[in-house]
C-alpha positions as CSV (number, residue, x, y, z in Angstrom):
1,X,91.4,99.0,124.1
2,X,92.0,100.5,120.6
3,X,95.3,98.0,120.9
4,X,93.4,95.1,120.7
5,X,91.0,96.5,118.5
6,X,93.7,96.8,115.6
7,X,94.7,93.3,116.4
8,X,91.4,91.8,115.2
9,X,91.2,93.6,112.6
10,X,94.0,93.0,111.2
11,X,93.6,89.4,111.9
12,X,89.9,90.1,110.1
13,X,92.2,90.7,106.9
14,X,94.2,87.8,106.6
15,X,91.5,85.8,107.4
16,X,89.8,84.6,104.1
17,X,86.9,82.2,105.6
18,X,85.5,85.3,107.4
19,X,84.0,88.3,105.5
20,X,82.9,91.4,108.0
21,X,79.7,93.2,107.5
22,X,79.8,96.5,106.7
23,X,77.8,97.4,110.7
24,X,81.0,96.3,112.0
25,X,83.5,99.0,110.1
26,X,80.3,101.3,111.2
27,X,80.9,100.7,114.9
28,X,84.2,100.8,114.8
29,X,84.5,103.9,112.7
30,X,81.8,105.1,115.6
31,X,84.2,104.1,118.5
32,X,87.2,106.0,116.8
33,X,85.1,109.0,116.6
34,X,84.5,108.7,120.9
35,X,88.0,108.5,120.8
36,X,88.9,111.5,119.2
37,X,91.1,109.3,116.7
38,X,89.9,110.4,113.3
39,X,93.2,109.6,111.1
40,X,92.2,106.5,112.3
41,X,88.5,106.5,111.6
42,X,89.2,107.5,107.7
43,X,91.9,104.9,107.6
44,X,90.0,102.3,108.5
45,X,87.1,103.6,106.1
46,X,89.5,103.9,103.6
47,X,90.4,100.3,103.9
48,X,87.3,98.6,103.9
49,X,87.5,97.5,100.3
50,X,90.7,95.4,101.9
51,X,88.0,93.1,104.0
52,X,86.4,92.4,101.1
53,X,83.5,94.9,102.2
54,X,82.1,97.8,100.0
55,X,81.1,101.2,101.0
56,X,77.6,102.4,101.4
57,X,75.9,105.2,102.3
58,X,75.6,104.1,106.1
59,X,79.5,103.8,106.2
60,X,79.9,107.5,104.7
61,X,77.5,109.0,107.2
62,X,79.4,107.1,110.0
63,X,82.7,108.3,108.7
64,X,80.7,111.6,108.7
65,X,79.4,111.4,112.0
66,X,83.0,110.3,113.6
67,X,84.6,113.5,112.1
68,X,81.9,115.9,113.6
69,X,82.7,114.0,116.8
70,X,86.6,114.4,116.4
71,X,86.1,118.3,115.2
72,X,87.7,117.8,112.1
73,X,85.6,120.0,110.4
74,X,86.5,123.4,110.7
């Protein structure tokens, strides 16, 4: 359901009254990674500042974690 999954989030970035938390990019970064969809797991990190939500160290090492998942580390 990665479909639908991109439609909420986009909808999460229009929307101004709502401001995600940064556990949320982490388990959706985490679900790309099962899926083998790591563009899309960096993308999505990449945009976080977008939804008005900043990187920490937790969303690095789930970035991290989805890649090692993925094999994008050679």
């Amino acid at each position: 359901m990665f479909h639908e999954l991109d439609l909420v989030l986009l909808q999460l970035k229009s929307d101004t009254i709502i401001v995600p938390t940064e556990n949320l990019f982490c388990n959706v970064i985490n679900y790309f990674g099962r899926g083998r969809l790591a563009t899309r797991a960096l993308h999505l990190f990449d945009e976080m500042p977008q939804y008005r939500c900043q990187h920490t160290v937790k969303s690095v090492n789930s970035l991290l974690n989805a890649l090692l998942k993925c094999g994008a580390f050679d």
